[in-house]
KOLROMAR-300143 format. One record per residue: residue number from 1; residue in one letter; x, y, z of N, C-alpha, C, O in turn. Coordinates in Angstrom, 3 decimals, decimal comma. Each point is the difference from the previous one (the first is absolute). Example, Ala and Ser with C-alpha at 12.3 -4.5 7.8 and 13.67 -1.06 7.14 Angstrom:
BEGIN
     n   res     n.east    n.north       n.up    ca.east   ca.north      ca.up     c.east    c.north       c.up     o.east    o.north       o.up
     1     a     13,190     -5,690      7,800     -0,890      1,190      0,000      0,900      1,200      0,000      1,036     -0,019      0,665
     2     s     -1,386      1,069     -1,385      0,820      1,190      0,060     -0,770      1,090      0,730      0,509      1,108      0,169
END
This chain:
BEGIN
     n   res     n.east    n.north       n.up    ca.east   ca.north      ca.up     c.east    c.north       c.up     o.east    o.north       o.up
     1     x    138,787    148,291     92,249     -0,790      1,024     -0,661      0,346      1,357      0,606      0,146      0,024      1,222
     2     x      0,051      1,457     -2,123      0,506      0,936      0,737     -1,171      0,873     -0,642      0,089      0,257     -1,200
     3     x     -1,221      0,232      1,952     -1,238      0,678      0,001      0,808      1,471     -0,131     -0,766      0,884     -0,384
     4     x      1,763     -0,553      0,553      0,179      1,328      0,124      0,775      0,637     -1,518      0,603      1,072     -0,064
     5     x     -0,750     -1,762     -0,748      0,016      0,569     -1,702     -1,097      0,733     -0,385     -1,115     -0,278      0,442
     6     x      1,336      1,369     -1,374     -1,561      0,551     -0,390      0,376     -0,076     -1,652      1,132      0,363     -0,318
     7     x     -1,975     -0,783     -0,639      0,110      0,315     -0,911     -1,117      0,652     -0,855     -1,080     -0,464      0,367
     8     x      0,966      1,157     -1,139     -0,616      0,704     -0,641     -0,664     -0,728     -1,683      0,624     -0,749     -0,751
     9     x     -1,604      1,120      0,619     -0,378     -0,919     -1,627     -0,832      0,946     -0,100     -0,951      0,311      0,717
    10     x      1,635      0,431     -2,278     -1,262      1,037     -0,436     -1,005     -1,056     -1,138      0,329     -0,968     -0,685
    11     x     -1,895      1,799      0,905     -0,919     -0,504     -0,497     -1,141      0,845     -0,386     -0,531      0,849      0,716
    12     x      0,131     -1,241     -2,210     -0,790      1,055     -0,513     -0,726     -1,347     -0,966      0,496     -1,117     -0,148
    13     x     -2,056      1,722     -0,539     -0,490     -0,577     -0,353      0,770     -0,674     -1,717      0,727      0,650     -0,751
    14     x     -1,201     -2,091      0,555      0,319     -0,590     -0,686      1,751     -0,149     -0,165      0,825      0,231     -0,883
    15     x     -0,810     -0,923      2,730      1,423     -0,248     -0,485     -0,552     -1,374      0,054     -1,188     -0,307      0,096
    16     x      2,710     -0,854     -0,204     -0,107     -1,296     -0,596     -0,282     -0,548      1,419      0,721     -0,023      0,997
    17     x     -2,189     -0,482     -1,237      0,161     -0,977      1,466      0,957     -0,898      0,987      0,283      0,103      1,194
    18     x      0,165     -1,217     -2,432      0,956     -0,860      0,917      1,315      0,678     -0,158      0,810     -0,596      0,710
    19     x     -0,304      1,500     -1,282      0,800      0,886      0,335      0,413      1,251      1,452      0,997      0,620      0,367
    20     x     -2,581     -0,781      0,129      0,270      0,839      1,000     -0,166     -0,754      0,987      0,888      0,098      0,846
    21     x     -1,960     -1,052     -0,562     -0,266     -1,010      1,123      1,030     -1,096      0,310     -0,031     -0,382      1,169
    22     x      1,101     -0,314     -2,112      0,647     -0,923      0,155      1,164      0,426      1,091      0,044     -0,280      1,198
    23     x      1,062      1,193     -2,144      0,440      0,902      0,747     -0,346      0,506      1,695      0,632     -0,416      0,971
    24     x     -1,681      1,315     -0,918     -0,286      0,258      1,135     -0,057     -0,941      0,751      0,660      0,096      1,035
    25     x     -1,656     -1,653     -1,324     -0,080     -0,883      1,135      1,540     -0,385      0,460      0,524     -0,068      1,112
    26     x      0,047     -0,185     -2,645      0,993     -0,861      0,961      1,165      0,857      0,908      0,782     -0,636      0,706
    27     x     -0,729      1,976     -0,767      0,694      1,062      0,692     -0,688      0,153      1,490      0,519      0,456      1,019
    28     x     -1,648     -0,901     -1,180     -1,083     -0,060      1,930      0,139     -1,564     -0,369     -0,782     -0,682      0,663
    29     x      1,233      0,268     -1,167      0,230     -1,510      0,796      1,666      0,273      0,443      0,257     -0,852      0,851
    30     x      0,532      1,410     -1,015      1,166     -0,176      0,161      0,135      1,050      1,539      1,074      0,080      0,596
    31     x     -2,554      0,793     -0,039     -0,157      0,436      1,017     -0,088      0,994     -0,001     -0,122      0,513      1,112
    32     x      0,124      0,683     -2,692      0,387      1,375      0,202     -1,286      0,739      0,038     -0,827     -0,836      0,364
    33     x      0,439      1,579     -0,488     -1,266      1,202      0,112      0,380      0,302     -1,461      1,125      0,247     -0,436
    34     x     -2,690     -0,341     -0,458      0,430      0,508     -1,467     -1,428      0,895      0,068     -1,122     -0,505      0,036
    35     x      1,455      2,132     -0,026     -1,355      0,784     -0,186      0,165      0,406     -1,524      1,024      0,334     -0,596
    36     x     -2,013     -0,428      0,246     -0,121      0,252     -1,733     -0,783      1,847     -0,170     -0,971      0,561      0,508
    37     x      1,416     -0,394     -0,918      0,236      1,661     -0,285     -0,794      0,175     -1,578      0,344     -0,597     -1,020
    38     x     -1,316      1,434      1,123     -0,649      0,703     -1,300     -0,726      1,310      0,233     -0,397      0,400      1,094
    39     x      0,280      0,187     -2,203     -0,171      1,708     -0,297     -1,168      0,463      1,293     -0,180      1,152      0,396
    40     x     -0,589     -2,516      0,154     -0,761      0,593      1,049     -0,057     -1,106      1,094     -0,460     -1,075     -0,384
    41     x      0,914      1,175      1,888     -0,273     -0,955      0,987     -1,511     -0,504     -0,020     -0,948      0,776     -0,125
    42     x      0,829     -2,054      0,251     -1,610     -0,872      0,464     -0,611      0,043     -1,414     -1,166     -0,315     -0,240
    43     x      2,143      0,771     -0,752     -1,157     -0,454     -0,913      0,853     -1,297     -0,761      1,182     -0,336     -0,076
    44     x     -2,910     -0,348     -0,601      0,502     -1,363     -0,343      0,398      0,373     -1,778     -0,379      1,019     -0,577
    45     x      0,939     -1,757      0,161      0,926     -0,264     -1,165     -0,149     -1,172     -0,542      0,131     -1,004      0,700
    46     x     -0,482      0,901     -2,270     -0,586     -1,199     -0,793      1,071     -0,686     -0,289      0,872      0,868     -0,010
    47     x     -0,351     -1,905     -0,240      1,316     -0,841     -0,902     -0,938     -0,152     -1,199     -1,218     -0,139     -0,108
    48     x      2,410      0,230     -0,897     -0,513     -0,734     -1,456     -1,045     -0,868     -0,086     -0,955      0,061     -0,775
    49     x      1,287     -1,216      1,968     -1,145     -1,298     -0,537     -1,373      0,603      2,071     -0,827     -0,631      0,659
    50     x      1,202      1,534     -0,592     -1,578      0,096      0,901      0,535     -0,105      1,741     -0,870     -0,119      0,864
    51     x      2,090      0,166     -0,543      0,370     -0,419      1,144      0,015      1,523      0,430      0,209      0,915     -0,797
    52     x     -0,451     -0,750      2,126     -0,066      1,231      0,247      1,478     -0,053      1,357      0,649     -0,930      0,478
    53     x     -0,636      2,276     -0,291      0,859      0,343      0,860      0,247      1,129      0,578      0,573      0,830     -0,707
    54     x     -0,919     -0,423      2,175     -0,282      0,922      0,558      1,476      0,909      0,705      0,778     -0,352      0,886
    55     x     -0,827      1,532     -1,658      1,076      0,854      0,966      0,767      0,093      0,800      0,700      0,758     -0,672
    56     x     -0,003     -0,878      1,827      0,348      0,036      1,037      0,230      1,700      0,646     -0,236      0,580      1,060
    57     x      0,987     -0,143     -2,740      0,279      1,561      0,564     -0,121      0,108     -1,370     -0,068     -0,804     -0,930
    58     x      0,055      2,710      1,109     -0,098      0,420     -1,261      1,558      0,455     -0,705      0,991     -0,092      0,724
    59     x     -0,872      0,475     -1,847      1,499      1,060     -0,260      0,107      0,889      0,785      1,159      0,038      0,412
    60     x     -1,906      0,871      0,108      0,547      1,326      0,500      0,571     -1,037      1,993      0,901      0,534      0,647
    61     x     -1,391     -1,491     -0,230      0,840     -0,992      1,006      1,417     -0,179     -0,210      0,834      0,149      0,893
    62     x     -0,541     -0,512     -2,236      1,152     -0,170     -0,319      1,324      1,272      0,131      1,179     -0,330     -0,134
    63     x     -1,546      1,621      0,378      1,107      0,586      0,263      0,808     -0,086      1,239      1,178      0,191      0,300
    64     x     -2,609     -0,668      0,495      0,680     -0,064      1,932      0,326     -1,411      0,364      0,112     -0,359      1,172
    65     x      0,063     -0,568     -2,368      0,003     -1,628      0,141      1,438     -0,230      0,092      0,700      0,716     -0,716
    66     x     -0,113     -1,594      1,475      0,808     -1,031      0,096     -0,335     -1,472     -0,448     -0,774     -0,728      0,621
    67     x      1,401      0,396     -1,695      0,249     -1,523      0,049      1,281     -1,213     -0,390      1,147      0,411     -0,174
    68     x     -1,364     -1,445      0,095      1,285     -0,375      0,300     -0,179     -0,946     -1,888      0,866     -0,785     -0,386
    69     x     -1,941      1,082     -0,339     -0,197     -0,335     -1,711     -0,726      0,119     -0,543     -0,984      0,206      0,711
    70     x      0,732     -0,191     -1,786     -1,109      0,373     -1,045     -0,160     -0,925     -0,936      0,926     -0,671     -0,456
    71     x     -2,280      0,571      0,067     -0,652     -0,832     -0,800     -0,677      0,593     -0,917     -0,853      0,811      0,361
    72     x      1,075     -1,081     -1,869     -0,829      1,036     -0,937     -0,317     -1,414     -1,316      0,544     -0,861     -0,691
    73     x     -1,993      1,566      1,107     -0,819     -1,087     -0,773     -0,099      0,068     -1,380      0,127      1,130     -0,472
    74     x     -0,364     -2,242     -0,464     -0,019      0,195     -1,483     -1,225      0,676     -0,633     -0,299      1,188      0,122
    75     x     -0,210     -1,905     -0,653     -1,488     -0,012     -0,426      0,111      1,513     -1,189      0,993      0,267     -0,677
    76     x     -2,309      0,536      0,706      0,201      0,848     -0,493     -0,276      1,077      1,200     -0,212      1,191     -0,229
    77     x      0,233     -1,610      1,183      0,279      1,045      1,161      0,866      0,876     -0,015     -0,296      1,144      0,343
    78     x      1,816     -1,536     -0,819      1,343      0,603      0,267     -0,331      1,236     -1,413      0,734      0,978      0,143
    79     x     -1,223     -0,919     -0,813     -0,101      1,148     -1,118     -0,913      0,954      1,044      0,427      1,133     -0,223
    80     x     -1,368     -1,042      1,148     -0,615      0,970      0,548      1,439      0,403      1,216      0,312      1,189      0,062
    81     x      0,285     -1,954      0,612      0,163      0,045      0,987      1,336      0,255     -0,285      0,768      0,157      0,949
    82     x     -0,496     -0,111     -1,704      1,357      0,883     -0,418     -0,271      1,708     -0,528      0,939      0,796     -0,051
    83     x     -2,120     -0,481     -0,254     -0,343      1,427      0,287     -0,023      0,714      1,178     -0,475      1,136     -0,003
    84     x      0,807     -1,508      0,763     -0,422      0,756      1,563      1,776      0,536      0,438      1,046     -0,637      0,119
    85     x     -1,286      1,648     -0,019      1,832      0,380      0,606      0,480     -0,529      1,306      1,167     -0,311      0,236
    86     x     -2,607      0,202      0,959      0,082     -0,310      1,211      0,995     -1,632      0,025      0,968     -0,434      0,626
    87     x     -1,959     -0,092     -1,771      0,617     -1,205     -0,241      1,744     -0,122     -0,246      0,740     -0,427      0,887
    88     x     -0,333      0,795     -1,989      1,240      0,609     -0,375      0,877      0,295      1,127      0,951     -0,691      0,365
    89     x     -1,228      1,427     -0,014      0,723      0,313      0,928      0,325     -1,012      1,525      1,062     -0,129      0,608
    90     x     -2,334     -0,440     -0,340     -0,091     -1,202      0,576      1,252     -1,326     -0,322      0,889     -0,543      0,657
    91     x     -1,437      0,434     -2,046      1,025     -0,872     -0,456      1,448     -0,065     -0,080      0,684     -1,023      0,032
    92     x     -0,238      2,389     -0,153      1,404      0,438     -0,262      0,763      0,025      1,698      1,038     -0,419      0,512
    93     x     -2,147      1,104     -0,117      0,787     -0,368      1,664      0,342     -1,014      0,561      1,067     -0,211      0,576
    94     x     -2,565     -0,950     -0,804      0,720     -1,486      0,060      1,320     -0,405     -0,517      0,881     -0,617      0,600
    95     x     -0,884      1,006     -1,658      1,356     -0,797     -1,170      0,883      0,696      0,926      0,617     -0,605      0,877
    96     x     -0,534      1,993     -1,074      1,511      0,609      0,876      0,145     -0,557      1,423      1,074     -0,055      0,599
    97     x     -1,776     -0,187     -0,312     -0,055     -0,871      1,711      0,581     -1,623     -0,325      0,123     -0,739      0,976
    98     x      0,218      0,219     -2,311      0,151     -1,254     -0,010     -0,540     -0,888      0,483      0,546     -0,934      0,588
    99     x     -2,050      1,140     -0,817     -0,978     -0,776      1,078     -0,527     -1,139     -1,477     -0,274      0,430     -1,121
   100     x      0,246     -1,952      1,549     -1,106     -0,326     -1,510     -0,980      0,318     -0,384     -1,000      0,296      0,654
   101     x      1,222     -0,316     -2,386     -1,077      0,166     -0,399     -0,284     -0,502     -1,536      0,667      0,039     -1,034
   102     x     -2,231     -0,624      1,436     -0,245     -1,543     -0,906     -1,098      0,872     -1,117     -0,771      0,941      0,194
   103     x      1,022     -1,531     -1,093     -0,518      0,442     -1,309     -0,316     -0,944     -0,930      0,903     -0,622     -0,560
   104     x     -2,172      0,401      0,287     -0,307     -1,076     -0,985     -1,007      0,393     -1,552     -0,819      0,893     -0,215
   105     x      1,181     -1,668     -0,383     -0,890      0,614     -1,383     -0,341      1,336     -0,780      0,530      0,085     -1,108
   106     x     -1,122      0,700      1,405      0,292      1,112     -0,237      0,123      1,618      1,015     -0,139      1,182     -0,316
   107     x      0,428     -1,809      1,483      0,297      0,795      1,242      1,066      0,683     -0,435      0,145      1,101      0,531
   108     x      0,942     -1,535     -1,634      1,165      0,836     -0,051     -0,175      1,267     -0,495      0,865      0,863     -0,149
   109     x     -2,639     -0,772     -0,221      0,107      1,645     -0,690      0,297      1,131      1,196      0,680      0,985     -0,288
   110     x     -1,251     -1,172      1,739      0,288      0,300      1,046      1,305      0,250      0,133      0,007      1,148      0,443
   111     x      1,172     -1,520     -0,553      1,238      0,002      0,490      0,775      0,653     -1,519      1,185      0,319      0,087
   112     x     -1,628     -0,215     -0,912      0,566      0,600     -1,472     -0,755      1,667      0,446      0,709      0,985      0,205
   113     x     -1,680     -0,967     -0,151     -0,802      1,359      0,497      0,609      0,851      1,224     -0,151      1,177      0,328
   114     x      0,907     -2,249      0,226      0,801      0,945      1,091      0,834     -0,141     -0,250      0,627     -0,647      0,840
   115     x      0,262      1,086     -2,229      0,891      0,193     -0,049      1,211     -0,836      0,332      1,119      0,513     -0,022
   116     x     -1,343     -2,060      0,398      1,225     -0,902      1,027      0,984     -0,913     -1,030      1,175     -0,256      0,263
   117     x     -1,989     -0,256     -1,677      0,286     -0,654     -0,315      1,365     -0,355     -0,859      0,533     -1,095     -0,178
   118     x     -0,227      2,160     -0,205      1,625      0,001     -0,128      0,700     -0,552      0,435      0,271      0,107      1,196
   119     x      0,378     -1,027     -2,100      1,347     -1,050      0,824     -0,537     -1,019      0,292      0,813     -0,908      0,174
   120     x     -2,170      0,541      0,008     -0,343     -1,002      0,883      0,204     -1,209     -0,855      0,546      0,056     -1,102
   121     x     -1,137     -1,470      1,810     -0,359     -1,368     -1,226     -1,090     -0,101      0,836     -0,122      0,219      1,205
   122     x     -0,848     -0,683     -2,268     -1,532     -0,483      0,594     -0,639     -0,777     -1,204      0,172      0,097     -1,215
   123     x     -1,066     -0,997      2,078     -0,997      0,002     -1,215     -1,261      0,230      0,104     -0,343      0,714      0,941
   124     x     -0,855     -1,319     -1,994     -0,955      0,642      0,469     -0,754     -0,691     -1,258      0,592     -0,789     -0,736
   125     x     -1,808      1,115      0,572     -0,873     -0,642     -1,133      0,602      0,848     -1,510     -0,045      1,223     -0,136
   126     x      0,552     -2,122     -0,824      0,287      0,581     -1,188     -0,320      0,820     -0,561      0,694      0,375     -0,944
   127     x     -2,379      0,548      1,398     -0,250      0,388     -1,050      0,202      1,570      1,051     -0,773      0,955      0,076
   128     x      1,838     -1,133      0,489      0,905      1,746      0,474      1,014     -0,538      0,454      0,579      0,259      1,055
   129     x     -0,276     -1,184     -1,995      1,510      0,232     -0,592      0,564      1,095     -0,479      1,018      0,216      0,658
   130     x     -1,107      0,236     -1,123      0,452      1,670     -1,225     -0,240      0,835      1,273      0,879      0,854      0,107
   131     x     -1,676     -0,823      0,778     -0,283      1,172      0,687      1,277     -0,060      1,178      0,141      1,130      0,466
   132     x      0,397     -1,682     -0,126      0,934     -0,751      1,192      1,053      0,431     -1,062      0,475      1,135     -0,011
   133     x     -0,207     -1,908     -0,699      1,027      0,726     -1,408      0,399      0,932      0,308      1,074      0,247      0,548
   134     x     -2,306      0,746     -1,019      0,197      1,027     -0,171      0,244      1,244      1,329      0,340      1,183     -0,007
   135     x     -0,541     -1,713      0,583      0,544      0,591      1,682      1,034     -0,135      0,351      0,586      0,750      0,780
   136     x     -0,070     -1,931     -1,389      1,697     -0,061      0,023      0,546     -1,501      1,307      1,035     -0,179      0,641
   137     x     -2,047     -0,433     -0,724     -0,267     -1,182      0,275      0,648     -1,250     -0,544      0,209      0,193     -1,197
   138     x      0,110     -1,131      1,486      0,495     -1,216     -0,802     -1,486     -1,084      0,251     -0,610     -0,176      1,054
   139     x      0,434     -0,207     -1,920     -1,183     -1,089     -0,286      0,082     -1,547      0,094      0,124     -0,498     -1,119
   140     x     -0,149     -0,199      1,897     -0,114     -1,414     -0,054     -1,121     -0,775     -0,212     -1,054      0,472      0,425
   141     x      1,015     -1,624     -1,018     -1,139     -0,904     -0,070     -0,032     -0,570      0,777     -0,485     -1,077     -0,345
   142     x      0,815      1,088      1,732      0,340     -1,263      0,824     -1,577      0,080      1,489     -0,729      0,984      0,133
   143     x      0,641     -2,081      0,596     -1,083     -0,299      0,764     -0,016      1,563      0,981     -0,904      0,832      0,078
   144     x      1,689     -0,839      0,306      0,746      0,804      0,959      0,936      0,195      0,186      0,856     -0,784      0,409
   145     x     -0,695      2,558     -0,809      1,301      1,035      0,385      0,405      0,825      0,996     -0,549      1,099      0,086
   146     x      1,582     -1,468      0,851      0,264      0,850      1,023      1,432      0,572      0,005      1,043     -0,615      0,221
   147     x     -1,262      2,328     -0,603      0,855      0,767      0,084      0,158      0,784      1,293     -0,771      0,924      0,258
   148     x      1,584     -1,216      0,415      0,100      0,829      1,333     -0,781     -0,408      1,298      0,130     -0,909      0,820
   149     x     -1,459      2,523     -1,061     -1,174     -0,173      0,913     -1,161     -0,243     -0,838     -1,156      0,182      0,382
   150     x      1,544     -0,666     -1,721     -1,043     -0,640     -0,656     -0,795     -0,705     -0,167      0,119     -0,624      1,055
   151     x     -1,099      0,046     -1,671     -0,709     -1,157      0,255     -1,164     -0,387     -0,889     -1,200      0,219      0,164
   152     x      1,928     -0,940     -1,293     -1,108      0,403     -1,852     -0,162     -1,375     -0,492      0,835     -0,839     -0,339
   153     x     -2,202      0,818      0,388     -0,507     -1,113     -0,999     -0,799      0,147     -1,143     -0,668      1,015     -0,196
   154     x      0,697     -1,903     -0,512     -0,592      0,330     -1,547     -1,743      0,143      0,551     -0,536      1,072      0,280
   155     x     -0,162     -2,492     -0,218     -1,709      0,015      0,090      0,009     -1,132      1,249      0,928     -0,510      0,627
   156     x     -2,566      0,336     -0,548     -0,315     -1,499      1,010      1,072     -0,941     -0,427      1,033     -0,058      0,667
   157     x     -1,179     -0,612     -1,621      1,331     -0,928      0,390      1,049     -0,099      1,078      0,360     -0,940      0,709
   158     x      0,042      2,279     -0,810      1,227      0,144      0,853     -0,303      0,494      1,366      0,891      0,469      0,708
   159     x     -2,113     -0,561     -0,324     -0,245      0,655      1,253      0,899     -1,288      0,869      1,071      0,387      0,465
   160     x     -1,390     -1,713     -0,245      0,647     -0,729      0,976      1,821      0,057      0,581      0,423     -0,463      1,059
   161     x      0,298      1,104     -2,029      1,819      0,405     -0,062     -0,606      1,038      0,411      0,020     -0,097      1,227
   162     x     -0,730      1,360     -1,613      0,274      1,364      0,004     -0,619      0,411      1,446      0,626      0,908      0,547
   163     x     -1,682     -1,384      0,129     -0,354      0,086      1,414      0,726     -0,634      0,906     -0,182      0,198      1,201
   164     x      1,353     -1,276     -1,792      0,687     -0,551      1,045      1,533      1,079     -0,101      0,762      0,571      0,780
   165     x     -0,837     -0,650     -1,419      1,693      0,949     -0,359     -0,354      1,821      0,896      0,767      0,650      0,710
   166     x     -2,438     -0,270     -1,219      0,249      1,182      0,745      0,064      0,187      1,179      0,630      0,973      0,415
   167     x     -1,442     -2,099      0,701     -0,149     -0,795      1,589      1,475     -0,490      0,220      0,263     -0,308      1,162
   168     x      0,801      0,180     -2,142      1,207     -0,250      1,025      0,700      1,133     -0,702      1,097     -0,517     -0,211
   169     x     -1,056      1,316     -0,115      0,687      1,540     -0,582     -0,760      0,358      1,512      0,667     -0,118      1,028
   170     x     -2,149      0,575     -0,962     -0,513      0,725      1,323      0,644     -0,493      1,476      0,101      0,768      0,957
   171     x      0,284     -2,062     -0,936      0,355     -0,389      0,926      1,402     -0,240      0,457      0,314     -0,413      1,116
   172     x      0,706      0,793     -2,349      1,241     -0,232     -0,087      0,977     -1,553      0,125      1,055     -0,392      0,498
   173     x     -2,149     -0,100     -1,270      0,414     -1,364     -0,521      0,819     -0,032     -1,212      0,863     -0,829     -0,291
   174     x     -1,281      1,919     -0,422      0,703      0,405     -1,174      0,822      0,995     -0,222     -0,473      1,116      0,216
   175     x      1,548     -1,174     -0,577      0,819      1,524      0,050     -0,050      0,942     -0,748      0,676      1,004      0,225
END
């Protein structure tokens, strides 16, 4: 177990529960530190079906942050949490750092909003398909897509491939 990974998981109300919790556990089971990041530190945050989830840091944390990946949750969280520039900018530094970063369901509006998605292959829940398209994206139907420092799954289904694939991308099990 190597405790000295940090990863990051942004979180805002009504993202997808087992979208954000599956993920995270199994990234602190694999030993890393995962602080979850939203528009305000200590405050708690609803999931779709009632699961809550408390802050770690806020966005304006994120300019003086180091980490070694990112986690961006589906739900309908990623439509708020792709408004914030702090965020954006957050995100884009990761990617240029070639650090992973896991994206499930509709988290990819996040990474189309900053501008990254050009060139890439990902997938993601069908119904932003066209939006990935249209960013200049290539679209797959598949469980899980990993382009690069990527790391894209369609919905729950695919959480069990897509939390294991991003835990050996973070860990360099994967190339």
């Amino acid at each position: 177990m190597n405790a000295t990974k940090k990863v990051v998981c942004f979180v805002d109300d009504e993202f997808e529960d087992l979208e954000l919790w599956y993920p995270v556990y199994r990234v602190r089971e694999e030993g890393a530190e995962v602080l979850l990041a939203g528009p305000e530190r200590g405050r708690k945050y609803i999931g779709k079906y009632g699961v809550p989830a408390v802050a770690d840091l806020s966005y304006d944390d994120l300019a003086a942050l180091d980490c070694d990946g990112l986690l961006i949750v589906g739900g309908w969280a990623p439509d708020k949490i792709r408004r914030d520039r702090r965020v954006l900018d957050f995100v884009r530094r990761v990617d240029q750092a070639g650090k992973p970063i896991g994206q499930i369901c509709h988290a990819g509006w996040v990474l189309i909003s900053a501008k990254i998605a050009a060139g890439r292959t990902v997938t993601s829940t069908p119904g932003i398909r066209d939006d990935w398209e249209n960013a200049g994206a290539t679209w797959l139907d598949e469980p899980v897509v990993i382009d690069r420092n990527w790391i894209s799954a369609r919905r729950p289904p695919d959480l069990p491939p897509y939390a294991k694939a991003f835990c050996d991308k973070l860990y360099g099990r994967l190339s």
